[in-house]
C-alpha positions in Angstrom: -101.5 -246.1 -122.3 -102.8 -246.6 -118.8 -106.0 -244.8 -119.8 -106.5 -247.3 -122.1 -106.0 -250.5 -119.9 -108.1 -248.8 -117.1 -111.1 -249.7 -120.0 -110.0 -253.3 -120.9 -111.6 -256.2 -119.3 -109.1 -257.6 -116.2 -109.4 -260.9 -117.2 -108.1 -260.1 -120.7 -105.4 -257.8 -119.7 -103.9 -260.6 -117.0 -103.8 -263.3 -120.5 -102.2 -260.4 -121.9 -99.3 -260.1 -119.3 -99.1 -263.6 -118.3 -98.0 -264.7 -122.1 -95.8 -261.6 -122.5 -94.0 -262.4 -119.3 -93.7 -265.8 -120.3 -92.7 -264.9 -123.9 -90.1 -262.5 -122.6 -89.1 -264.6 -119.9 -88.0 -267.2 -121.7 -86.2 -265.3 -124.6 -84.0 -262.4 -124.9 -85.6 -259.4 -125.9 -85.2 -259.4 -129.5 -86.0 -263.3 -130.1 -89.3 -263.1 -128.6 -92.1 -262.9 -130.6 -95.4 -261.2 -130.2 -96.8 -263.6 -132.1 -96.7 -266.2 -129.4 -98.0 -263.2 -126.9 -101.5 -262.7 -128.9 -101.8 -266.4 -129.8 -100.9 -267.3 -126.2 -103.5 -264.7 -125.0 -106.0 -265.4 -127.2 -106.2 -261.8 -128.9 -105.2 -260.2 -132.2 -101.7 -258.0 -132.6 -104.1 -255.3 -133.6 -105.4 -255.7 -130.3 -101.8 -255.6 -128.8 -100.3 -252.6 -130.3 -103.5 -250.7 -129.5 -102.8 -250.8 -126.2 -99.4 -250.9 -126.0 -98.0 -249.1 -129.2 -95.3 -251.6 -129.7 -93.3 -254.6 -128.8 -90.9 -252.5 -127.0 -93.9 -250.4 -125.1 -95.2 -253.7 -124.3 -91.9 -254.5 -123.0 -91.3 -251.2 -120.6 -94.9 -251.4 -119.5 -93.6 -254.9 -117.8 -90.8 -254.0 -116.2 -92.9 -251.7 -114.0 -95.4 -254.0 -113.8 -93.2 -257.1 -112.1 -92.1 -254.3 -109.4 -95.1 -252.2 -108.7 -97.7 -254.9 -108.9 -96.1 -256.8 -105.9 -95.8 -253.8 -103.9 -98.9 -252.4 -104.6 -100.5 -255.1 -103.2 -98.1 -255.6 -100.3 -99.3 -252.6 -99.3 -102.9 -252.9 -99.7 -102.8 -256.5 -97.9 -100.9 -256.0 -95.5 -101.3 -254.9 -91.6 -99.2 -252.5 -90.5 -100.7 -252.0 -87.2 -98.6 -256.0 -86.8 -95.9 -254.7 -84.8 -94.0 -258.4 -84.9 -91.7 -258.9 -87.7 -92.2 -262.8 -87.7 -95.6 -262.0 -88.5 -95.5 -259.3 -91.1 -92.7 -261.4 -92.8 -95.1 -264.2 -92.7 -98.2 -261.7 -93.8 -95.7 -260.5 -96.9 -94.8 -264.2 -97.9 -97.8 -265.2 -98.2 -99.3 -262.6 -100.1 -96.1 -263.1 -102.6 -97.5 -266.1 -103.3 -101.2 -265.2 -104.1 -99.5 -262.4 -106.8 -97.1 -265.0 -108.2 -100.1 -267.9 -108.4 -102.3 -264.8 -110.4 -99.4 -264.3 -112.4 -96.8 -267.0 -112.8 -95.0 -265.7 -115.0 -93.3 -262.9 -112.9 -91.1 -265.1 -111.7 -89.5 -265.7 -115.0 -89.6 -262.3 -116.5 -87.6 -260.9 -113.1 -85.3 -263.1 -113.8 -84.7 -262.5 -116.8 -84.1 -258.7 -115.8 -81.7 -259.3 -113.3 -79.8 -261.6 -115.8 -79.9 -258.3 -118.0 -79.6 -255.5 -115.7 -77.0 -254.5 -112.8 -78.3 -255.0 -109.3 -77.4 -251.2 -108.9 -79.9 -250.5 -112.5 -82.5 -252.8 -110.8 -82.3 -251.0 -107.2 -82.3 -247.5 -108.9 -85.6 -248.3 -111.0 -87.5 -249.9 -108.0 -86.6 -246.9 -106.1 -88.3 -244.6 -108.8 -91.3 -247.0 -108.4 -91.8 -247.0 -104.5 -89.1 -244.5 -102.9 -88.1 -246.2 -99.6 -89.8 -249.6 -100.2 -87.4 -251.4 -97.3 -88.3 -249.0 -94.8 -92.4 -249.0 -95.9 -92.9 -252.8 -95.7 -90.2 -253.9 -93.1 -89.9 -251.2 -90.6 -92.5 -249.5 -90.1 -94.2 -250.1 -86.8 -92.0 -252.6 -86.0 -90.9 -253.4 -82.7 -87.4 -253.9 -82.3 -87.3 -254.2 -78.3 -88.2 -257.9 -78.6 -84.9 -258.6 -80.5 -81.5 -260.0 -78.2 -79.0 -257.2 -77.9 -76.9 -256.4 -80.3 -77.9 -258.2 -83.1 -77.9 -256.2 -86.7 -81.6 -255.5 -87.4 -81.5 -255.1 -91.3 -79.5 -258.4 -91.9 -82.1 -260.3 -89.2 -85.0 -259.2 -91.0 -83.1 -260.4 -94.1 -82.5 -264.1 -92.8 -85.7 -263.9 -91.3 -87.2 -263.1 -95.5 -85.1 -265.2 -96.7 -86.3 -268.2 -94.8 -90.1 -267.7 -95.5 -89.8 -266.7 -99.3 -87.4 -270.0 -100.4 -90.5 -271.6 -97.7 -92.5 -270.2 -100.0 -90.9 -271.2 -103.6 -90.7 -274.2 -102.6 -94.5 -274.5 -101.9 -95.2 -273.1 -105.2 -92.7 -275.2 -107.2 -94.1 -278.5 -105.7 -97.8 -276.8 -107.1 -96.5 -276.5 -110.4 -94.8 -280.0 -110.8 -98.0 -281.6 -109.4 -100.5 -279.9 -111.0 -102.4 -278.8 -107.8 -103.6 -275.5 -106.3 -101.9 -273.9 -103.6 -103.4 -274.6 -100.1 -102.3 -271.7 -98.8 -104.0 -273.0 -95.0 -101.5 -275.6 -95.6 -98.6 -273.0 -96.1 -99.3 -270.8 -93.3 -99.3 -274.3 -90.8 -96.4 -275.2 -92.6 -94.4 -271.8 -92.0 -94.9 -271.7 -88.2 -92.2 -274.4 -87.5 -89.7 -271.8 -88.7 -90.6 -268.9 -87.3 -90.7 -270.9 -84.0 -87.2 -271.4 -84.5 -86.0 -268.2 -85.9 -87.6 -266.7 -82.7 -85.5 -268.8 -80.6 -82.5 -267.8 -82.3 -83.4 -263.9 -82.2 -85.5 -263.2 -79.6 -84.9 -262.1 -75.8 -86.8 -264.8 -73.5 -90.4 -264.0 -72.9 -90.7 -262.4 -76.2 -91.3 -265.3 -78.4 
């Protein structure tokens, strides 16, 4: 099946996957309907099942997708040689968003697997994706000296996430309710205010 996509046009596959992830997104498995994915898409079900066999192949093929899309850009975009976690955080956040505004409907469709799956069924098939994925896109190169002593590194990093991505959804959510591309110069002035403060709260003096 991959073989297959590698020869359709990109523009066409991303109408593909948008409307599927909003079709699935929105329903449950079995009450969405593929025909609302090809007429959403603009193509025919012939079309469809040629390159993905079936509504269920369809189905598994965007599962991986949600996962291994964002990371696979993650870490293509991102600079690893940043050895400031403020800044890579900031670096990941914002390339979130550029996935998420080419394909909105991720958002939905991961929901909708986390409404379906265990967290422990979710973690176990991103693992299978990217082995490690904390550790590749959080840790590595990181410098951890510029942190206050004694402070818990994994569940900093995680308040530190935490504040930029809801930064982030909120950013995104005004977009859609407004109608208006995301101005993502705008984004990245807007995030510094926070970091400025989570550095004061975790940061030795003179490492800010």
């Amino acid at each position: 099946m991959n073989e297959k996509l590698k020869k359709l046009d990109p523009g066409k596959l991303d109408r593909i996957i948008n409307s599927a992830l909003e079709e699935f997104g929105r329903n449950s498995y079995e009450k969405a309907s593929t025909n609302n994915i090809v007429k959403n898409a603009g193509i025919s079900k012939g079309l469809l099942f040629h390159y993905f066999k079936s509504k269920r192949g369809l189905y598994d093929y965007l599962e991986k997708f949600v996962f291994q899309k964002m990371v696979d850009v993650i870490l293509e975009e991102t600079d690893f040689d940043e050895t400031d976690i403020f800044s890579r955080i900031k670096q990941i956040a914002i390339i979130k968003m550029g996935v998420l505004a080419r394909y909105p409907g991720i958002e939905t469709f991961s929901k909708a697997i986390y409404n379906e799956k265990s967290l422990a069924e979710i973690k176990k098939m991103i693992e299978e994706i990217v082995p490690d994925i904390y550790g590749q896109i959080y840790v590595k190169n990181i410098d951890t000296s510029r942190f206050k002593d004694g402070l818990d590194f994994e569940k900093t990093i995680k308040i530190i996430q935490w504040t930029i991505e809801k930064y982030g959804e909120e950013q995104m959510d005004w977009a859609k309710k407004t109608g208006t591309d995301l101005d993502y110069s705008k984004i990245v002035s807007g995030i510094d205010p926070y970091m400025d403060i989570l550095r004061r709260a975790f940061c030795k003096k003179g490492e800010m």
